[in-house]
The first five atom37 places (N, CA, C, CB, O) and aatype in JSON, in Angstrom:
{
  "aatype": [20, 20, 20, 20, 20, 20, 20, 20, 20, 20, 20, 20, 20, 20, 20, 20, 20, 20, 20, 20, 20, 20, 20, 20, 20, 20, 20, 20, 20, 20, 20, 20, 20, 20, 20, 20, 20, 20, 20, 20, 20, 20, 20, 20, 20, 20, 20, 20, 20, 20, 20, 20, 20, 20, 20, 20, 20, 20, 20, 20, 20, 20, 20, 20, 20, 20, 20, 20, 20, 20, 20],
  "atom_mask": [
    [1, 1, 1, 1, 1],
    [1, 1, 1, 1, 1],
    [1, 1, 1, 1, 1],
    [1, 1, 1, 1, 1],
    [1, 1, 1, 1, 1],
    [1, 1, 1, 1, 1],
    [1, 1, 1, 1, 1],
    [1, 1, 1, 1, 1],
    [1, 1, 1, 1, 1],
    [1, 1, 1, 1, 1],
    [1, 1, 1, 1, 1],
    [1, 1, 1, 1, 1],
    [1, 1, 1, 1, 1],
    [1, 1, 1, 1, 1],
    [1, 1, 1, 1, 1],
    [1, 1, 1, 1, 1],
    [1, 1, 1, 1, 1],
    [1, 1, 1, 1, 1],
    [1, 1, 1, 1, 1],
    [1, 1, 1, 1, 1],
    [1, 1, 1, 1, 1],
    [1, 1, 1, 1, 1],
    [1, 1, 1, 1, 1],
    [1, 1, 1, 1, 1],
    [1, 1, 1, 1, 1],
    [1, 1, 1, 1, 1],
    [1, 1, 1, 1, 1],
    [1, 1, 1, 1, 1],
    [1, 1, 1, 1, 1],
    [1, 1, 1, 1, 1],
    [1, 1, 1, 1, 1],
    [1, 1, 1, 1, 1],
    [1, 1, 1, 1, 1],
    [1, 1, 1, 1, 1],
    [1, 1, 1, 1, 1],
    [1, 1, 1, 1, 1],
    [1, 1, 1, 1, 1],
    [1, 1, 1, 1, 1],
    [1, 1, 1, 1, 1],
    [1, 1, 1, 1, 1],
    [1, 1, 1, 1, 1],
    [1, 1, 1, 1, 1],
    [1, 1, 1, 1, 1],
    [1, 1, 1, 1, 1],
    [1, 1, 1, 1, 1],
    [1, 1, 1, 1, 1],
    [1, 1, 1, 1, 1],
    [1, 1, 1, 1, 1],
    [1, 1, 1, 1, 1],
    [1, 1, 1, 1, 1],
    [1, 1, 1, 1, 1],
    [1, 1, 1, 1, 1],
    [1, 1, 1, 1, 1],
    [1, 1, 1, 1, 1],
    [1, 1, 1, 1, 1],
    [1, 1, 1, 1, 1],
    [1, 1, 1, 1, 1],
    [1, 1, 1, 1, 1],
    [1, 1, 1, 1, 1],
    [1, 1, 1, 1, 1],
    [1, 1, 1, 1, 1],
    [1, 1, 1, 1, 1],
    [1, 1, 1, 1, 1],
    [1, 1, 1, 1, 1],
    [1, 1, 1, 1, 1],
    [1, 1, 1, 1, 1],
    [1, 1, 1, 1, 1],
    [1, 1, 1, 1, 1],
    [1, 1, 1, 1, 1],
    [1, 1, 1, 1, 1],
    [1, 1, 1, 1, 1]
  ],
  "atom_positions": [
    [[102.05, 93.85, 112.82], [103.24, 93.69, 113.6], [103.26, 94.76, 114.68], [104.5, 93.76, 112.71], [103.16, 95.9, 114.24]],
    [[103.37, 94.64, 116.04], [103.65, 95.9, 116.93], [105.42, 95.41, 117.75], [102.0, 96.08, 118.37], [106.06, 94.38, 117.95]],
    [[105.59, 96.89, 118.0], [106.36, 97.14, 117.82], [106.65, 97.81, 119.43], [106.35, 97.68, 116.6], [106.19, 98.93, 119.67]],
    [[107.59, 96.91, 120.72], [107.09, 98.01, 121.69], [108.57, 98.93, 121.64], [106.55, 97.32, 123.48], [109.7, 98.48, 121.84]],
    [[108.26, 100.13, 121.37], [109.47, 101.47, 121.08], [110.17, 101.59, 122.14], [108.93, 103.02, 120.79], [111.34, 101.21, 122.2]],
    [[109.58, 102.12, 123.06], [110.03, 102.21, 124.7], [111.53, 101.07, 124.75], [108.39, 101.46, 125.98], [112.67, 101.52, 124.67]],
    [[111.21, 99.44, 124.89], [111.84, 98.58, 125.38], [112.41, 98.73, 124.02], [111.25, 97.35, 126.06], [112.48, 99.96, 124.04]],
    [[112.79, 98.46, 123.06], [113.51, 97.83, 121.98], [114.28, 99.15, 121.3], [112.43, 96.96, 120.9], [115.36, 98.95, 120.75]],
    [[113.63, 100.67, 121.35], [114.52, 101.36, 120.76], [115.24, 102.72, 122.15], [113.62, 102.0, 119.26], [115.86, 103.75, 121.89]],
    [[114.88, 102.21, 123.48], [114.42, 103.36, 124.21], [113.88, 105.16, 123.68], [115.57, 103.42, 125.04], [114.31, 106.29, 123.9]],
    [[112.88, 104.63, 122.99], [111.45, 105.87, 122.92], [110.69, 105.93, 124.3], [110.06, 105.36, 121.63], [110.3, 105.01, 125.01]],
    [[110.59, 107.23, 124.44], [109.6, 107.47, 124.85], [107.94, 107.53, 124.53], [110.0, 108.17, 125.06], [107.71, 108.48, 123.79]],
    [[107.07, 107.0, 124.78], [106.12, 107.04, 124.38], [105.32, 108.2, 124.41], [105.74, 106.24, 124.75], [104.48, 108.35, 123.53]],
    [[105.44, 108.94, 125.19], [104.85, 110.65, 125.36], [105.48, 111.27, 124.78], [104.81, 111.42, 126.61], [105.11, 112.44, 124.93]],
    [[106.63, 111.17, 123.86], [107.07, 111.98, 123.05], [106.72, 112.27, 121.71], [108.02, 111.79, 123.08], [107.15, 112.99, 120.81]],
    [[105.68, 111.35, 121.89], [105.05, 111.51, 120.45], [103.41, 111.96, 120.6], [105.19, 109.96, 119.57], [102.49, 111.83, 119.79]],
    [[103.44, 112.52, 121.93], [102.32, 112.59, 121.73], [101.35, 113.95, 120.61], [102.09, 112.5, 123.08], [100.16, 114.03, 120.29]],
    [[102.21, 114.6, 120.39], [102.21, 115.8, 119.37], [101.86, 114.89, 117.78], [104.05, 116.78, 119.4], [100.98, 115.26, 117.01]],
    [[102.45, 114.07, 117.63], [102.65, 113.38, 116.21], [101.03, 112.41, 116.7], [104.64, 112.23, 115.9], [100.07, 112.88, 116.09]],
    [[100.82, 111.77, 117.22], [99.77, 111.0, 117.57], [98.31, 112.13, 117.49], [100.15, 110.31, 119.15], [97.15, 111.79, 117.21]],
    [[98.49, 112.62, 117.61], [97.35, 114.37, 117.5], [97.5, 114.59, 116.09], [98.05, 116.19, 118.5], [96.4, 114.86, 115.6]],
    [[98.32, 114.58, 115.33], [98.38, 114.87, 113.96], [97.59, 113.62, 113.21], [99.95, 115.05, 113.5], [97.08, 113.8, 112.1]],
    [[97.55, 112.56, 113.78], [96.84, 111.66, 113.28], [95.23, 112.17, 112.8], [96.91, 110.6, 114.32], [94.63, 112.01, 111.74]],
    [[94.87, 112.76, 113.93], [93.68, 112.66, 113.49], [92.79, 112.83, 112.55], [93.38, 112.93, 113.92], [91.81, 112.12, 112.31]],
    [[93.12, 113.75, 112.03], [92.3, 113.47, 110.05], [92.53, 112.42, 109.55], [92.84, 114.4, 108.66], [91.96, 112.23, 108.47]],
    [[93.05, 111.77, 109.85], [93.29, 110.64, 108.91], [92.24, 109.3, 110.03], [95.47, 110.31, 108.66], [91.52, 108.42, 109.56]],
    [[92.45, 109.55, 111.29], [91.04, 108.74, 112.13], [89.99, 109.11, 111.45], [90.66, 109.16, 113.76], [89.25, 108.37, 110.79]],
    [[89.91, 110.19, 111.58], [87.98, 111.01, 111.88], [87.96, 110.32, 110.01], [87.66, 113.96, 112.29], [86.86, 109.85, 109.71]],
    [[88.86, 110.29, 109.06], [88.49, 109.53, 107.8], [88.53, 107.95, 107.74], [89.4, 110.01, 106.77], [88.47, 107.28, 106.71]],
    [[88.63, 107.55, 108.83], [88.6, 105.9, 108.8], [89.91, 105.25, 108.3], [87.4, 105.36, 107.76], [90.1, 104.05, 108.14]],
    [[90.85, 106.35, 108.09], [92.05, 105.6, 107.61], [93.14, 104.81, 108.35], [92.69, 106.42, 107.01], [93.8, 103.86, 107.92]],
    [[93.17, 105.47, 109.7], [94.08, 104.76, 110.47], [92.51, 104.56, 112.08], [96.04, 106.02, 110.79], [91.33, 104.92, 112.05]],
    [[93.4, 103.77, 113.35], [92.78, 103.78, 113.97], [93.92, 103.66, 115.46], [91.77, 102.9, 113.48], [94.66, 102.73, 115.79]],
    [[93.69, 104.9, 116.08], [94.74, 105.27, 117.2], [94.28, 104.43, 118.36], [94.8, 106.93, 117.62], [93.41, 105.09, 118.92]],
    [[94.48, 103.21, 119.03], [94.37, 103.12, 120.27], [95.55, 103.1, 121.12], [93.7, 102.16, 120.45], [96.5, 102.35, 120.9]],
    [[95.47, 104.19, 122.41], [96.74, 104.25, 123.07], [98.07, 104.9, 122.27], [97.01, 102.82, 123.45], [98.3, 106.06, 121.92]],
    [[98.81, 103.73, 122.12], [100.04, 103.87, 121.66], [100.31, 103.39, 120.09], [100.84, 103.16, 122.62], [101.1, 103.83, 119.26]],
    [[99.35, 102.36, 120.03], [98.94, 101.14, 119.08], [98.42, 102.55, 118.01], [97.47, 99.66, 119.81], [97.7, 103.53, 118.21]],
    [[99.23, 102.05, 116.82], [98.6, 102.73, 115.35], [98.43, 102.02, 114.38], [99.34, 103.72, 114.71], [99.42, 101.58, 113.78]],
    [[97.05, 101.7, 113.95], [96.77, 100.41, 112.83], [95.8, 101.55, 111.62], [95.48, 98.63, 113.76], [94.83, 102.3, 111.73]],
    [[96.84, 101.07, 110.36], [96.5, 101.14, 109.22], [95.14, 100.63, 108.43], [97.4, 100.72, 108.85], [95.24, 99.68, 107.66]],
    [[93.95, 101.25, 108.63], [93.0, 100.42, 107.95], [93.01, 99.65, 106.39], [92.01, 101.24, 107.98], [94.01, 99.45, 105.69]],
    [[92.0, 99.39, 106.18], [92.66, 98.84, 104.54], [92.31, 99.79, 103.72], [92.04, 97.37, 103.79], [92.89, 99.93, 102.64]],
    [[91.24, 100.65, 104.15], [90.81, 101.63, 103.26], [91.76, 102.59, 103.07], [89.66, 102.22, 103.64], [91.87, 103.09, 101.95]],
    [[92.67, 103.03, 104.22], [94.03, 104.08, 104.56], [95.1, 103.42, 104.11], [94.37, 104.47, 106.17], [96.02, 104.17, 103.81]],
    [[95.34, 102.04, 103.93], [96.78, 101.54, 103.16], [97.54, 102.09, 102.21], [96.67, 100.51, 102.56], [98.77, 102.15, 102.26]],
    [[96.72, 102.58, 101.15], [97.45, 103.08, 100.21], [98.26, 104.25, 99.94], [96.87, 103.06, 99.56], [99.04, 104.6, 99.06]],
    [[97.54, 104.99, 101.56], [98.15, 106.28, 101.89], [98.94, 106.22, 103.11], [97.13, 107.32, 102.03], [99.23, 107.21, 103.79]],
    [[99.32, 104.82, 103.39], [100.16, 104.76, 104.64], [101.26, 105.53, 104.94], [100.61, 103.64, 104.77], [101.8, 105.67, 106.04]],
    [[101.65, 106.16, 103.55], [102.96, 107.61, 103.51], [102.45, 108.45, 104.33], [103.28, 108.6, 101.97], [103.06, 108.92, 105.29]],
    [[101.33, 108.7, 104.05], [100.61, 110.15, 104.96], [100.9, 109.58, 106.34], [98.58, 110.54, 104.75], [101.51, 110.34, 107.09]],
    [[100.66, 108.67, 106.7], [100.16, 108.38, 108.34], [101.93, 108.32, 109.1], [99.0, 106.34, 108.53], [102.2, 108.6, 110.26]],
    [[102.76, 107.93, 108.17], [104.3, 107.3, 108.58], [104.88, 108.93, 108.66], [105.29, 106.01, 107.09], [105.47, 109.3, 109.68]],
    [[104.59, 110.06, 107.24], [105.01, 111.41, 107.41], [104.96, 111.96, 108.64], [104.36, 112.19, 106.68], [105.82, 112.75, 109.03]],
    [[103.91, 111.55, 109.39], [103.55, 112.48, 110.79], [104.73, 112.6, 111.59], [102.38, 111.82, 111.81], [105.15, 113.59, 112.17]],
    [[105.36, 110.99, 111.5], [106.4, 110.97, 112.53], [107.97, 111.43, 111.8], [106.39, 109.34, 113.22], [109.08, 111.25, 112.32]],
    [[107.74, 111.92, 110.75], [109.24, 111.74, 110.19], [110.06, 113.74, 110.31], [109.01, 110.93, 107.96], [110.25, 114.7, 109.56]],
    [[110.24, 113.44, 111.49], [111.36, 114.52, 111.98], [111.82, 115.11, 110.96], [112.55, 114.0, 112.73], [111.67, 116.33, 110.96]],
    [[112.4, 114.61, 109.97], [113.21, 115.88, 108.99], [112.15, 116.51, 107.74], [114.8, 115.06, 108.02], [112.51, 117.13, 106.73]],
    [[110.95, 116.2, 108.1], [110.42, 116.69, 107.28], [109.14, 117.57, 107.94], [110.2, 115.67, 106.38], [108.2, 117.15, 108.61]],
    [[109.55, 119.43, 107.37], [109.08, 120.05, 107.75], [108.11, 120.25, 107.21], [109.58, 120.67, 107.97], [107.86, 119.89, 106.06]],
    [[106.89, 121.3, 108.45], [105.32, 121.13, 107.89], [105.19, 121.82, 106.51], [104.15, 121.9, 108.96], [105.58, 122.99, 106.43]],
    [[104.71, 121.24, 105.44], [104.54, 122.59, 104.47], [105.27, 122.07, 103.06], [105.46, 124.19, 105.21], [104.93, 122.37, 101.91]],
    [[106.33, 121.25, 103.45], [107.82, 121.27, 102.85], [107.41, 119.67, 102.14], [109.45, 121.39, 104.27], [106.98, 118.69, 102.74]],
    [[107.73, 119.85, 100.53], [107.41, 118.36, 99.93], [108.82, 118.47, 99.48], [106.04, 118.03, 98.64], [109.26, 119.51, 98.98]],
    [[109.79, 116.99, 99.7], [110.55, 116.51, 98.71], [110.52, 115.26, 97.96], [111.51, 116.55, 99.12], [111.52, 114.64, 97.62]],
    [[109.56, 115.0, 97.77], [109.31, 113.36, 96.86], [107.52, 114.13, 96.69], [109.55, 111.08, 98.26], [106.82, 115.0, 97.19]],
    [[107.5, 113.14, 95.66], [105.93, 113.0, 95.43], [105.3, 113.43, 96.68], [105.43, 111.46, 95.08], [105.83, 113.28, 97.78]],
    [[103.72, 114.16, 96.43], [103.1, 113.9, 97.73], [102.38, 112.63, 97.19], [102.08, 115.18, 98.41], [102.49, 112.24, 96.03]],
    [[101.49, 111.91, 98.37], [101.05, 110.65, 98.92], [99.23, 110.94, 98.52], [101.58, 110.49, 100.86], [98.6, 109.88, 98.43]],
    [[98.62, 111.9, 98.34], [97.65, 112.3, 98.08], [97.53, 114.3, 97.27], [97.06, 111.9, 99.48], [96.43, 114.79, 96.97]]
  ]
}
């Protein structure tokens, strides 16, 4: 499903570009796959799709677990 943020929630798309950089361990492991703006979940990375969704989740600080971790 994509999702364009910009038009439907007014996001900025460069505002994430900090969180989109955090992705990358989880690329360079084949788990997700960043093109552009576009973020697709591989199947091998599904099960850890918490990790990849954490990047973007604002109230949760670096370091800081309140639920299970995801790995």
């Amino acid at each position: 499903m994509h999702c364009d943020g910009q038009a439907r929630h007014g996001a900025n798309a460069a505002q994430f570009e900090g969180e989109l950089a955090n992705l990358a361990p989880l690329s360079q492991d084949g788990l997700v796959v960043v093109d552009g703006r576009r973020i697709t979940v591989t199947d091998e990375g599904r099960t850890l799709v918490r990790a990849a969704a954490a990047v973007f989740d604002r109230y949760l600080k670096k370091g800081e677990q309140r639920h299970s971790r995801a790995v």
